[in-house]
N, C-alpha and C positions, 0 to 999 in steps of 0.2 A: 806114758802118763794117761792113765784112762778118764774120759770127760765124764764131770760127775753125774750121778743119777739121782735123783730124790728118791729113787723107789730103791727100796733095800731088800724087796722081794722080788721073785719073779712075776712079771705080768700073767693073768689068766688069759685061759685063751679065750674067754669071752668078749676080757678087756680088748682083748687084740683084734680081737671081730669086729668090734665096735667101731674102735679109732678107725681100724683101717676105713671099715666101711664108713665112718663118716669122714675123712679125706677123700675115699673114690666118688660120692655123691656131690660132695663140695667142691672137686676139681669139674666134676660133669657138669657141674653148673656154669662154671668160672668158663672152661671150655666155651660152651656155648654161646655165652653172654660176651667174651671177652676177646677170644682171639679174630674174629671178624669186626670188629668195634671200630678201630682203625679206621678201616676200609670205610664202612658205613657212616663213620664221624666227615669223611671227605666227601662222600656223597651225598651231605647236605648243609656242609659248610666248607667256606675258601679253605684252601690246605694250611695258610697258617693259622688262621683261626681255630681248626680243629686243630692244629697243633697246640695252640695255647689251651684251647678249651679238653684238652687230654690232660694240660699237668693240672689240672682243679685236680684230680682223680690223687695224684702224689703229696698234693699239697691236705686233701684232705685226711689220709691217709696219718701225715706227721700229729694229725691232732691225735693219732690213739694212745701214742705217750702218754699225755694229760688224762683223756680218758681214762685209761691205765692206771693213773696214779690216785687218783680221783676213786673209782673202784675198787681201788687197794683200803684206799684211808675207810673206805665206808662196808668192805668187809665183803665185797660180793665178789672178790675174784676168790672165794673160798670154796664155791663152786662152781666150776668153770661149765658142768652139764649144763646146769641152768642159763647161763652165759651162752650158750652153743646154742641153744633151743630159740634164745630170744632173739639171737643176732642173725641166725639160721632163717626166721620168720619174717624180720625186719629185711632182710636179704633180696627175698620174694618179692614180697611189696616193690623194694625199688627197682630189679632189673625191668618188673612188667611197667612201672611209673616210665621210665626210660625208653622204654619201646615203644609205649604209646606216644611220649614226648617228641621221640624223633619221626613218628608218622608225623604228628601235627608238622609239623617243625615242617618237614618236606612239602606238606600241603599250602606251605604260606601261612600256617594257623599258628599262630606262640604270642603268649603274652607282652613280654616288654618288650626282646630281641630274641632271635634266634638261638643265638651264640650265650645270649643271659642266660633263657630257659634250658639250655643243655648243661650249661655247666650249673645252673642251680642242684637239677637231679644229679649228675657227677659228682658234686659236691658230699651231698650223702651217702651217695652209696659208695664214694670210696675210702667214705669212714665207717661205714659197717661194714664192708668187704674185708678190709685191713686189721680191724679189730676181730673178725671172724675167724682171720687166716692167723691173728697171733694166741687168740684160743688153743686153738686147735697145734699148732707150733708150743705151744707149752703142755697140753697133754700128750702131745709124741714124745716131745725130748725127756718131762718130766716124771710121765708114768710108765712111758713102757721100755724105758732104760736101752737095752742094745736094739730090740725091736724098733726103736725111731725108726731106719731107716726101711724096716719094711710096712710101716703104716705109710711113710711114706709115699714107697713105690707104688701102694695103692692110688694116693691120690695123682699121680701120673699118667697110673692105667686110666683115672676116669678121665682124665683130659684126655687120652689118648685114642678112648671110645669117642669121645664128642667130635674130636676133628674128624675120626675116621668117617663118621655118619654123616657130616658134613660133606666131605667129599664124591660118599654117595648120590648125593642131589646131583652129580658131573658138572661141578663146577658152576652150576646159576645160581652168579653174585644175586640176582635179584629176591632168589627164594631164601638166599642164606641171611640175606638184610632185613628181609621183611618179618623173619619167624625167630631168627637166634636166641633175640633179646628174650622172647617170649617162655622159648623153650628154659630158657636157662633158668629164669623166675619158676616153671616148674619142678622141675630139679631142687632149685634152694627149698621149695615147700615139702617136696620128698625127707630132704637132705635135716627140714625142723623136727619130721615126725621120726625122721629114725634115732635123731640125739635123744627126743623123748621117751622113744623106746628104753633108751640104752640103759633108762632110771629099773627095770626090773631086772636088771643082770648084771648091771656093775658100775661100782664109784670108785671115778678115778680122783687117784690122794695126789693134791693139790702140794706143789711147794714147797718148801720152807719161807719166812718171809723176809729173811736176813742172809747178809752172808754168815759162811763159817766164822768162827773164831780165828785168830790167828793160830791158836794150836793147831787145827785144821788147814790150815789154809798152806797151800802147796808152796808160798813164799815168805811162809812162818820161819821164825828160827829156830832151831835145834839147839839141845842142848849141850852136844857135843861138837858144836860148830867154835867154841872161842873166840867170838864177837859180841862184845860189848850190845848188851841187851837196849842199850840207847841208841846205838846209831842202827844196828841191825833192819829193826821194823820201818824207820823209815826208808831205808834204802830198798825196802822189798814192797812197802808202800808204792812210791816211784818205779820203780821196777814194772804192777800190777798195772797202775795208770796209763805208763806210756803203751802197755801192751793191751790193753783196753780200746785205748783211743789208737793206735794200729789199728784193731779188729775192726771197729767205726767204720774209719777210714775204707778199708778193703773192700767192706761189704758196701759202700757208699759208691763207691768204684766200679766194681760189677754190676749193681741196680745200674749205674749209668747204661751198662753198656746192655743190660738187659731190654731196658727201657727202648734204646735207640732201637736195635733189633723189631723187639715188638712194634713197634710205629709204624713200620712197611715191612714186616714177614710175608701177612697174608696177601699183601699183592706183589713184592718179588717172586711168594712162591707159585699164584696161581697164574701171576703173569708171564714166570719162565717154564714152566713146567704144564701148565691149567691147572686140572684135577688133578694130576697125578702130584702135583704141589701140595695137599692134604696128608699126601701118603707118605712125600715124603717127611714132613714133620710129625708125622704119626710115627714113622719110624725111626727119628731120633730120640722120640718119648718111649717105643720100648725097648730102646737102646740102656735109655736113663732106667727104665723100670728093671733092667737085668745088671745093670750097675749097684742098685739100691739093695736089690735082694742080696749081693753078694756082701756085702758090707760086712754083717753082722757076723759072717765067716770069715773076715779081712782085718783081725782087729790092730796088726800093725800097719797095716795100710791105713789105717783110718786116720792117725793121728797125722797123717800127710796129704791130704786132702785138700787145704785151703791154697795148693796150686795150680790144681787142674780144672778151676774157674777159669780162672785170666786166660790159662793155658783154652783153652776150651773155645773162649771169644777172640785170642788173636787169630785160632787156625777158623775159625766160622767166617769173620770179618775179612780175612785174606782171601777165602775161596769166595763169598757173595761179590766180594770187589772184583773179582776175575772172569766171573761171572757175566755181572753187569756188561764186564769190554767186551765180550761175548766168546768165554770162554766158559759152557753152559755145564761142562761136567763140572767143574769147579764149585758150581752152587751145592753139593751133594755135602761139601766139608759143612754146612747147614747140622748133618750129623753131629757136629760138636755140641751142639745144644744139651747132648745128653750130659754134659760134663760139668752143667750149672747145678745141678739140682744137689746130688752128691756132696760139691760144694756149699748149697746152702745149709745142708744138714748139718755139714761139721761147722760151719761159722756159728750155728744156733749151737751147737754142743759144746764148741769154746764159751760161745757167752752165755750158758747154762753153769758152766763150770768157775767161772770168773766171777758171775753173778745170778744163783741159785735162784732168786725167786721169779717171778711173772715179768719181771721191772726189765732183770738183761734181756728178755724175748721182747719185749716192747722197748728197749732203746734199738736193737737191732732192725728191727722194723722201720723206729724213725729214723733210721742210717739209710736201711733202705728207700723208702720215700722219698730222704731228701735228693737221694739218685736220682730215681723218678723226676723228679721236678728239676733238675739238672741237666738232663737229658730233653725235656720235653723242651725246656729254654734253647736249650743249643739247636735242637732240630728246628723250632720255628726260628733262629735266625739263616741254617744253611739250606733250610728247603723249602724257605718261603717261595711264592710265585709259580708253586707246581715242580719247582726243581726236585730231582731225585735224591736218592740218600747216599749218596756217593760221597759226599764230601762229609757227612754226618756221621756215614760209616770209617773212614779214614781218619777223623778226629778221635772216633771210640776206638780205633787201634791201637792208634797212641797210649790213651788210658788205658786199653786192656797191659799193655807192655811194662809199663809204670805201676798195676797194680800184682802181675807177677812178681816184680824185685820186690813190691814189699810182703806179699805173701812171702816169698821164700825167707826173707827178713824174720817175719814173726814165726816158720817153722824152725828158724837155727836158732832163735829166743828159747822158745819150748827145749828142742835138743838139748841144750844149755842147762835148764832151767831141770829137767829130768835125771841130765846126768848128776850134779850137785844136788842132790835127794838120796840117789845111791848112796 
């Protein structure tokens, strides 16, 4: 069962220039700004604190739903360039507001509290960032149909440039703290002017705003089925819902365990490894990036996807834990990382396919999110007082395991659901 597309043409390849180069810009920002954050959030506030003052970033995050819906009713997710262009701008502003915040911050200088004034900035930008990255996730999945997965892998390569350059510096946390933020703010300004560019070469077609019809719809009934046209639609109603709020659920799951991971990557990996800790998460990204490219030549593979998430984060969580006890080659299963992204693509392409318009790429998000904000809870209660992530990581194992059975659950649905189509 192929996940639907809005686009019933082939993308140009200018279109495809575009996206991608505006995912590799927008990840080199994200990079920058984001995977040292952590680190730097601890270096100027108590570790649970920064632990709390990291889920503003998830919690603000849930607000792009609303926004979403909100933008919908007033007719401006009709163009999502222009939408790119402003949140792209808006972007800039805040990672450099952020950077200077956290100078101040360090210097003893912050308005109310420390801990307020960080999460005030947090608070925004992780609502423009969020709505940025659901932009940009509905013109992949919705314009350039099987190509998603290689605008994607662009935006991978740009994360995977930024860490790399990072690690260039050999490891001075000190230079990587002081400038990240900064660098990243310039990137997102790059990152406004090229979506504006993108207005002389090509508009990408937005949506539809509804679901299919039931005639359409992959759990419509058939004429030649012999069920009673009244109970039929509801049972296939039911049916769509509980597989809907599955998908919720999974992706809900994974952000957990994403979330936990990112909260101490960059000082597991620079602490066990130094420098060479950049390199290696640069090199689970182009692991991911030669995953992503393959995809679009993978197309029964694709439709089995949504289990080599979980699968991905039990063998990552296994080797960091083994790790930890100091068994140091074991940290290298870190390489699983490459197995998230892939993952995200097909859960965005289920809930493109389930729910066509703008609305399923932004309930997705706030699944996501509310992961986020799940995760950040959990870690400030098991590594409060400086304690490590060991026990943070060992809880996300659990849920990576729990969210396998039901991934595999909603792929024997599907199998099910394809075969009676035949």
């Amino acid at each position: 069962m192929e996940p639907h597309s809005s686009s019933t043409t082939r993308p140009s390849a200018s279109s495809i220039f575009f996206s991608g180069g505006a995912y590799f810009i927008h990840f080199l920002a994200l990079g920058f700004a984001s995977f040292p954050l952590q680190t730097h959030l601890r270096q100027v506030l108590a570790p649970t604190s920064a632990s709390l003052v990291a889920s503003v970033v998830p919690i603000a995050a849930c607000s792009t739903y609303f926004l979403f819906r909100f933008a919908e009713a007033r007719g401006w997710t009709r163009s999502p360039q222009w939408m790119l262009v402003t949140l792209a701008s808006a972007l800039s502003i805040m990672q450099a507001t952020l950077g200077m915040k956290l100078h101040w911050v360090s210097g003893q200088s912050y308005w109310i509290g420390p801990a307020i004034d960080v999460a005030a900035c947090l608070l925004v930008l992780g609502c423009i960032q969020s709505s940025c990255m659901t932009v940009l996730n509905h013109i992949g999945v919705a314009a350039m149909g099987s190509h998603a997965y290689t605008v994607r892998a662009a935006g991978s390569a740009g994360y995977m440039v930024a860490v790399m350059l990072m690690g260039l510096l050999g490891g001075s946390q000190l230079e990587v703290s002081e400038r990240h933020l900064f660098v990243g703010s310039a990137c997102s300004a790059i990152h406004a002017i090229f979506a504006a560019l993108s207005f002389l070469f090509v508009r990408w077609t937005p949506a539809p705003s509804h679901l299919p019809t039931d005639s359409s719809s992959p759990n419509a009934p058939t004429a030649s089925t012999g069920v009673s046209t009244a109970a039929t639609p509801s049972r296939a109603s039911h049916s769509h819902t509980l597989e809907w709020w599955c998908l919720l659920a999974l992706v809900w799951m994974i952000a957990m365990c994403e979330m936990s991971y990112g909260l101490y990557s960059h000082e597991f990996l620079t602490s066990t490894y130094g420098a060479w800790g950049y390199f290696v998460f640069a090199t689970a990204i182009a692991m991911e990036i030669g995953l992503l490219l393959a995809m679009p030549r993978l197309n029964a593979l694709k439709q089995r996807l949504l289990f080599v998430g979980p699968l991905g984060w039990i063998c990552l969580f296994t080797g960091c834990l083994l790790a930890i006890a100091g068994w140091y080659p074991m940290g290298y299963f870190a390489l699983a990382l490459a197995l998230n992204c892939p993952f995200q693509v097909s859960a965005n392409e289920h809930a493109h396919r389930m729910k066509p318009s703008i609305m399923g790429v932004a309930s997705m998000t706030l699944a996501q999110s509310l992961g986020y904000v799940t995760a950040t809870l959990v870690a400030a209660w098991t590594t409060g007082n400086g304690n490590g992530p060991q026990l943070l990581w060992m809880t996300m194992w659990v849920v990576s395991i729990i969210a396998l059975i039901l991934a595999l659950w909603k792929m024997n649905r599907d199998r099910i659901e394809a075969a009676s189509l035949k």
